[in-house]
MARNUGU-286684 format. One line per 10 residues: their letters; for each residue x, z, y of N, C-alpha, C. Coordinates in steps of 0.1 Angstrom, whole numbers, always signed. Each point is the difference from the previous one (the first is absolute). Example, Ala and Ser with C-alpha at 12.3 -4.5 7.8 and 13.67 -1.06 7.14 Angstrom:
2
AS = +132,+78,-57,-9,+0,+12,+9,+0,+12; -4,-7,+11,+9,+0,+11,-8,+8,+11 .
This chain:
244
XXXXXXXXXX = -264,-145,-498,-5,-5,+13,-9,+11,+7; -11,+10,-11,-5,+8,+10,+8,+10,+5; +12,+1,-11,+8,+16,+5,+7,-4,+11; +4,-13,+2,+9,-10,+13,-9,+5,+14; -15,-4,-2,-6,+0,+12,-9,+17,+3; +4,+4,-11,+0,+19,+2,+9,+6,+12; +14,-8,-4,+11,+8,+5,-5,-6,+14; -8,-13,+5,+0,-5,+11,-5,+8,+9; -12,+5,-9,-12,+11,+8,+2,+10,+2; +12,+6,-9,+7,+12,+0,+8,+4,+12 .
XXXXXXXXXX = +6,-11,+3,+8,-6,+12,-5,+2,+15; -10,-7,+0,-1,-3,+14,-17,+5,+0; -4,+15,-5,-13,+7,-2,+0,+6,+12; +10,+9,+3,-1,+6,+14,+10,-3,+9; -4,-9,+6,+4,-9,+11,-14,+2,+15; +9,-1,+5,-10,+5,+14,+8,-5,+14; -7,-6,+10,+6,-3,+14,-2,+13,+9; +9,+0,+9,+2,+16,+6,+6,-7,+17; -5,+1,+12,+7,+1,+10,+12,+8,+3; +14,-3,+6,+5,+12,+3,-2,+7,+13 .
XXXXXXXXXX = +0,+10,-1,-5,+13,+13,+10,+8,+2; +5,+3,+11,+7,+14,+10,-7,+13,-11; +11,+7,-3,-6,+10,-8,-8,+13,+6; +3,-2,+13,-13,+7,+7,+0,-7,+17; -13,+2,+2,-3,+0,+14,-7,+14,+10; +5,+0,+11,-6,+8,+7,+4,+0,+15; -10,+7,+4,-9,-2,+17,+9,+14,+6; +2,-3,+12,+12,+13,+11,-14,-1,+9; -6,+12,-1,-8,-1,+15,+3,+14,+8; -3,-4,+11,+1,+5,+9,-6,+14,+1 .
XXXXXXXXXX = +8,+10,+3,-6,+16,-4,-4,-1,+19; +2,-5,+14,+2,+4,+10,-6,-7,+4; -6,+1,+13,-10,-9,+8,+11,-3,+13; -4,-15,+5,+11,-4,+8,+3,-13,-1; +2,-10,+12,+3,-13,+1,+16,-7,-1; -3,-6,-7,+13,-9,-6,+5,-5,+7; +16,+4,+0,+11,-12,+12,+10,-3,-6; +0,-1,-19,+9,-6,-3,-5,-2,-18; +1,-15,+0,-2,-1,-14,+10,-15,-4; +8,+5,-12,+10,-8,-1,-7,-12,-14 .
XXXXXXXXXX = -10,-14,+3,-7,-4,-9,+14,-11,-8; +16,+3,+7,+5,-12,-5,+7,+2,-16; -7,+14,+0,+6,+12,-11,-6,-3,-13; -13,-11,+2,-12,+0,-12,+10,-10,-8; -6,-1,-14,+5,-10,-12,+15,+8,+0; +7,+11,+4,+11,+5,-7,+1,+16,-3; +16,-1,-3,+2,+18,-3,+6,+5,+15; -7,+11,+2,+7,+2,+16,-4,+22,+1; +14,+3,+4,-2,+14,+0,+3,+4,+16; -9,+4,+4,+2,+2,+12,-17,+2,+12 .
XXXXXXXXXX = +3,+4,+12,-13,-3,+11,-5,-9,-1; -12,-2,-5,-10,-12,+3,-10,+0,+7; -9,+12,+6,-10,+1,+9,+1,+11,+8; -3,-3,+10,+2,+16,+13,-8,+1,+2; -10,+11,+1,-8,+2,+8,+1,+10,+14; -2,-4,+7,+3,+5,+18,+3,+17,-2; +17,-1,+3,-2,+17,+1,+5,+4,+8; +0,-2,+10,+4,-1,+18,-4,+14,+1; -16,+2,+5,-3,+11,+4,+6,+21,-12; +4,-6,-12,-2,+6,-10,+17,+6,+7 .
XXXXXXXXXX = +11,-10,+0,+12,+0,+3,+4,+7,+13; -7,+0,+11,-2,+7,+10,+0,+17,-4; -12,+2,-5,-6,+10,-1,+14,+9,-5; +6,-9,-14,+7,+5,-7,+15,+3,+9; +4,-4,+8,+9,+1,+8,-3,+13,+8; -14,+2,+6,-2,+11,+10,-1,+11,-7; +2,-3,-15,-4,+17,-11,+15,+1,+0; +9,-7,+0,+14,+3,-4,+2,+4,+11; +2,-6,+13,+6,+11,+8,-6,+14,+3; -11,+2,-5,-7,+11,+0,+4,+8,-10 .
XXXXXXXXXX = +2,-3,-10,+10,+6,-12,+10,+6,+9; +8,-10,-1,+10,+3,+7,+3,+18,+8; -6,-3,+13,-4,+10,+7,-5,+12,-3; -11,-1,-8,-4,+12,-8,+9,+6,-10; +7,-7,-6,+14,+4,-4,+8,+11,+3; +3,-8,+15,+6,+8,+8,-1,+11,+8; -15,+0,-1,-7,+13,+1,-3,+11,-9; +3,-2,-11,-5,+6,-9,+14,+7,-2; +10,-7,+3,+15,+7,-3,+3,+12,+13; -3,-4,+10,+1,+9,+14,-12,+10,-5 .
XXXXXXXXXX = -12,+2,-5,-8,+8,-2,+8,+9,-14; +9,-5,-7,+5,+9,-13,+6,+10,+9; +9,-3,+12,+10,+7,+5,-3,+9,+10; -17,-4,+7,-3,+10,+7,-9,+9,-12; -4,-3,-7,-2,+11,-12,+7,+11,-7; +11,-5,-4,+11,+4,-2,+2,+11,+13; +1,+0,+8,+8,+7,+15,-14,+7,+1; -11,+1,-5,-14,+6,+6,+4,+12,-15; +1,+0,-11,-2,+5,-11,+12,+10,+4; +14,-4,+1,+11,+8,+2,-2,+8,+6 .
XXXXXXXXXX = -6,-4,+16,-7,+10,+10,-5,+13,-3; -11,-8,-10,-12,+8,-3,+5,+15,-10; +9,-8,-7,+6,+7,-9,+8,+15,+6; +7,-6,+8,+9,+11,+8,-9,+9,+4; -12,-4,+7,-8,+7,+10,-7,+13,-9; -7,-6,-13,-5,+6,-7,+7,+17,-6; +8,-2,+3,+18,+16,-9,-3,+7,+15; -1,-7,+9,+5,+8,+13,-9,+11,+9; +2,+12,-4,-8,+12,+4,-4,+0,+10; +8,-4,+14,+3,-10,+13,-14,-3,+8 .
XXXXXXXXXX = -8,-9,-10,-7,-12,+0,-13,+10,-5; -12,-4,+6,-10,+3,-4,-6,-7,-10; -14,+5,-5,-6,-6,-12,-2,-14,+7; -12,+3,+14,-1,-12,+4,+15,-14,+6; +5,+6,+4,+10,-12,+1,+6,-5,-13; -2,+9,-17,+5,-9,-7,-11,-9,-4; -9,+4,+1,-13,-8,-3,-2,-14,+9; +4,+1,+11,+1,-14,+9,+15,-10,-6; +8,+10,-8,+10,-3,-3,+0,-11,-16; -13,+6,-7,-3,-5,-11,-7,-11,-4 .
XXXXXXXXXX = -12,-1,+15,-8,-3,+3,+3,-15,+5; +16,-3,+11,+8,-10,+1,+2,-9,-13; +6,+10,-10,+9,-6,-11,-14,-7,-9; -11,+6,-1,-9,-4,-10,-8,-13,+12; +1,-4,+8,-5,-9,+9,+11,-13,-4; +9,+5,+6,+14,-11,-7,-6,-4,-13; +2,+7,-5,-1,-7,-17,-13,-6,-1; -13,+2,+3,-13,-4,-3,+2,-18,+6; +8,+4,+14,+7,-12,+8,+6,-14,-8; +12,+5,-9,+5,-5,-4,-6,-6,-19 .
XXXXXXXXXX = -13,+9,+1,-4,-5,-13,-16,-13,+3; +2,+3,+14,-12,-11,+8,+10,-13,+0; +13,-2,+7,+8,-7,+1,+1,-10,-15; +6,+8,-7,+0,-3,-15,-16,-7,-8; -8,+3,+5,-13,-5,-5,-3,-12,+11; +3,+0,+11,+2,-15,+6,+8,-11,-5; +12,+6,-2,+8,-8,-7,-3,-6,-16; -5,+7,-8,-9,-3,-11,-6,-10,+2; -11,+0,+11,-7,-12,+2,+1,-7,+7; +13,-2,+7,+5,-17,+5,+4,-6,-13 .
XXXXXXXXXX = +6,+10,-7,+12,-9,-15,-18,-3,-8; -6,+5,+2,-12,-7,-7,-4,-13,+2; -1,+3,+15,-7,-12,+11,+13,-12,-7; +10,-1,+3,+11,-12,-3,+2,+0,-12; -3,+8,-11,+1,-8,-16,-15,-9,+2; -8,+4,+9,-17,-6,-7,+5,-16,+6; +6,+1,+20,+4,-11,+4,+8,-7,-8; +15,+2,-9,+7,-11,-2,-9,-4,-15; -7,+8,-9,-12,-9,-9,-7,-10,+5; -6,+3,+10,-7,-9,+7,+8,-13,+7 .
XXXXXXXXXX = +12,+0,+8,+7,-10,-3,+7,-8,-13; +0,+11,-7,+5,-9,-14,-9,-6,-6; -13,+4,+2,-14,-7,-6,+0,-14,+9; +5,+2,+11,-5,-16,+13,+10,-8,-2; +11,+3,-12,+9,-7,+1,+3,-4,-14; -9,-14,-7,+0,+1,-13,+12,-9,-7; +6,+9,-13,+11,-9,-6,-3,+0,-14; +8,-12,-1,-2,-8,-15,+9,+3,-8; +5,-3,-10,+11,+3,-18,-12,-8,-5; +3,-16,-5,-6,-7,-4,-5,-14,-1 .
XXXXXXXXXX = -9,-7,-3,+1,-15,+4,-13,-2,+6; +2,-9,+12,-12,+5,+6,-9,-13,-2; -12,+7,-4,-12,-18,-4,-5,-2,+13; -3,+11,+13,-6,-4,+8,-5,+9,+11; +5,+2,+13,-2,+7,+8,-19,-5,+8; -5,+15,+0,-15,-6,+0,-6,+5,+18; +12,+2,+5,-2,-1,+18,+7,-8,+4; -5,+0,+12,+7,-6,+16,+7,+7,+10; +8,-4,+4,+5,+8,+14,-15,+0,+9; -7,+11,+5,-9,+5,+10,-9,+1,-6 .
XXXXXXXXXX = -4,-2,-14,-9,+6,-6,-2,+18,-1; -11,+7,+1,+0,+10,-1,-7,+4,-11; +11,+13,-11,-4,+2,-9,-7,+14,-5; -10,+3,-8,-6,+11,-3,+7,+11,-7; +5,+12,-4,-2,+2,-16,+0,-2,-10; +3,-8,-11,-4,-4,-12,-1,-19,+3; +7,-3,+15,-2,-16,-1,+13,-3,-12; -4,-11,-8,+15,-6,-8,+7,-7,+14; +15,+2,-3,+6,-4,+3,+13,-12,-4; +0,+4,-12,+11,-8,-7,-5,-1,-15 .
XXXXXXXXXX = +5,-14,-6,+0,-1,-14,+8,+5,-3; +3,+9,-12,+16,-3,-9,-2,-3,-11; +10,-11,-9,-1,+2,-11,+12,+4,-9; +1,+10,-10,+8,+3,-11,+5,-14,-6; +10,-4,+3,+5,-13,-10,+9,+3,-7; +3,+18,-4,+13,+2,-10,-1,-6,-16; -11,+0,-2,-6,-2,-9,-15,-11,+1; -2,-9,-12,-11,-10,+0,-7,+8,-8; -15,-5,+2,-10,+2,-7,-10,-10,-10; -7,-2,-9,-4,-16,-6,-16,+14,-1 .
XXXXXXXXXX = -10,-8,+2,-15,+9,-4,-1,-10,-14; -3,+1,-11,-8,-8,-9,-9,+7,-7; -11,-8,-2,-12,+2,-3,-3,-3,-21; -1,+10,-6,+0,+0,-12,-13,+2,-11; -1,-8,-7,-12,+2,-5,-3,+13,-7; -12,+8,-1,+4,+14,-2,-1,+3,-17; +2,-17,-11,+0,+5,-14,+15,-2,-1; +9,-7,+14,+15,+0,-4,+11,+10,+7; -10,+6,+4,+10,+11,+11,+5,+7,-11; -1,+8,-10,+5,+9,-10,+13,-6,-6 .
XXXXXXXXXX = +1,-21,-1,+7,-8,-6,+12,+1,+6; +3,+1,+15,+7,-8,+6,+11,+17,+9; -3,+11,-4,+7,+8,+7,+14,+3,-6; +3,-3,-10,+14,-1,-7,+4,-13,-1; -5,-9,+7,+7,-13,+1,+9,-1,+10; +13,-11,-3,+6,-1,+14,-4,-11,+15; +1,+0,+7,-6,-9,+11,+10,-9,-2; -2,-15,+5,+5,-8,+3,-8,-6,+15; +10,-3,+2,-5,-8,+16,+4,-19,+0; -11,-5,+2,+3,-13,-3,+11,+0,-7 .
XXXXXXXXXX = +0,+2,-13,+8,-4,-11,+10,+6,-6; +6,+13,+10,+9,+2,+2,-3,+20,+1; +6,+6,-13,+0,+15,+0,+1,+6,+14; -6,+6,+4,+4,+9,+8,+1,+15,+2; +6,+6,+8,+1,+18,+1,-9,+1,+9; -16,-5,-6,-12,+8,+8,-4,+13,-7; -8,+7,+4,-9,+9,-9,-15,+2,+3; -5,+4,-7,-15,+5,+2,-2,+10,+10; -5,-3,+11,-2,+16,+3,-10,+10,+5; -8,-10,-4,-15,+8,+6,-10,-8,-12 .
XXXXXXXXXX = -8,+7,-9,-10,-8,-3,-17,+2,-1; -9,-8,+8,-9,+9,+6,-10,+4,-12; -3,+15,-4,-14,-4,-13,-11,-5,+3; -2,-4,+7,-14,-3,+5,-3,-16,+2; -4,-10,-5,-4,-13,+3,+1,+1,+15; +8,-15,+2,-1,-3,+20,-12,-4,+4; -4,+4,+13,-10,-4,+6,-4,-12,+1; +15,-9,-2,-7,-14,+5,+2,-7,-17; +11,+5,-4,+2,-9,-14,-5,+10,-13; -14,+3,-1,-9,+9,-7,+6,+0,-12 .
XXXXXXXXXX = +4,-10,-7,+1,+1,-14,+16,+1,+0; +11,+7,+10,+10,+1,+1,+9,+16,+3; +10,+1,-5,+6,+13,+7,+8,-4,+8; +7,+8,+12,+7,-6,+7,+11,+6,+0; +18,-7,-5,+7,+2,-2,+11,+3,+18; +9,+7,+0,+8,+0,+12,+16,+0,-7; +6,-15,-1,+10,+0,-7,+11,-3,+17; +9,+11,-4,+15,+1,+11,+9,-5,-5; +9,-5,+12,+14,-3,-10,+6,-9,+16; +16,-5,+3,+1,-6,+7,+7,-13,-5 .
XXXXXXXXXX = +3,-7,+13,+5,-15,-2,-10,-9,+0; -8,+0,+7,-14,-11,+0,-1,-3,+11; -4,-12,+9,-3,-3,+10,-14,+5,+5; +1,+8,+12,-15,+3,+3,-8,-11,+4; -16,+0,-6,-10,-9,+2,-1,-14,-12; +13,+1,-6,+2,-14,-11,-11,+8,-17; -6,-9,-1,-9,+2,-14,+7,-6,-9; +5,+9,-8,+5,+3,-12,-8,+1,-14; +5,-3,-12,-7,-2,-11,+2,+12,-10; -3,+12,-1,+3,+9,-10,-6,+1,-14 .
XXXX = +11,+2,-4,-2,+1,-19,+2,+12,-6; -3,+2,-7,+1,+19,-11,+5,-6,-14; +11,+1,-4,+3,-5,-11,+9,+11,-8; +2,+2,-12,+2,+9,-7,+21,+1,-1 .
């Protein structure tokens, strides 16, 4: 009878209740300052990949339009400036052999060709910094234009709300995987790490995967376990066991 009610205590020693949890959560905030004209809240409680909050980028889009045709142009300046260079150096070139030609006329001659080029390396350094100016612009619209890969817990603006910096924007949660926290007493934590889990009743392919050394803050005389694994319904309390 005692060895009967051994095996009982043996049994059901480490057993523990565990909520299930999203294996991670995390906050999308806003890197850009700017008022909201689109937030899609019908997107909350699912998985949804795609645009879910705009922030106004009207003036940003503009701007970006008047750097492209500016590109553009300088372009095409920059190409007409190769070929009056080109035609300045040839010149220059000829002039420089020819007995003909005085010191000073090749000097005005040289003097052309090295103007050209200074020309064309100013041209070139404008154009540097338009293609600067429009990579910083389309960041900046990709920042006003926030998208999700994920399930969303909760969009945390409004359409015309205006947002800071660092405002959250969106929940996400990781549901590829569950999470269970249980709280262990710290003379049976050493017992239970080569045991297998069961989940109400029933083996499962969880694993251990974090275990904290330090007693929890709130459950003092506990460690806190981070067991993963999927197939659980998120938020349902479950009964976990460590059995050999």
């Amino acid at each position: 009878m005692k060895k009967f009610l051994g095996l009982i205590i043996g049994v059901f020693l480490f057993a523990f209740s565990a909520r299930v949890e999203p294996y991670d959560t995390y906050i999308i905030k806003s890197s850009i300052a700017g008022s909201v004209v689109f937030c899609d809240k019908k997107k909350e409680a699912g998985y949804y990949k795609g645009l879910i909050v705009k922030i106004d980028d009207n003036q940003e889009k503009i701007e970006l339009n008047k750097l492209l045709n500016q590109k553009k142009f300088l372009q095409e300046e920059i190409e007409n400036q190769k070929e009056i260079l080109k035609r300045k150096f040839d010149t220059y070139r000829r002039y420089k052999n020819l007995k003909t030609k005085s010191v000073e006329e090749k000097n005005i001659k040289f003097y052309d060709y090295i103007a050209a080029k200074n020309q064309l390396i100013n041209l070139k350094n404008q154009l540097n910094g338009i293609n600067a100016s429009i990579e910083k612009l389309k960041d900046t619209i990709n920042k006003k234009n926030i998208k999700v890969n994920g399930y969303v817990d909760k969009v945390l603006v409004n359409k015309g709300d205006y947002v800071a910096p660092g405002t959250p924007v969106v929940e996400i949660d990781d549901i590829s995987l569950v999470k269970l926290n249980v709280y262990v007493p710290l003379e049976k934590i050493d017992k239970i790490k080569n045991k297998k889990i069961y989940i109400d009743g029933k083996k499962r392919d969880f694993k251990i995967e974090k275990i904290w050394k330090v007693p929890d803050d709130k459950y003092i005389t506990s460690y806190k376990l981070e067991i993963v694994g999927k197939g659980l319904k998120i938020g349902e309390i479950v009964n976990v066991e460590f059995k050999n």
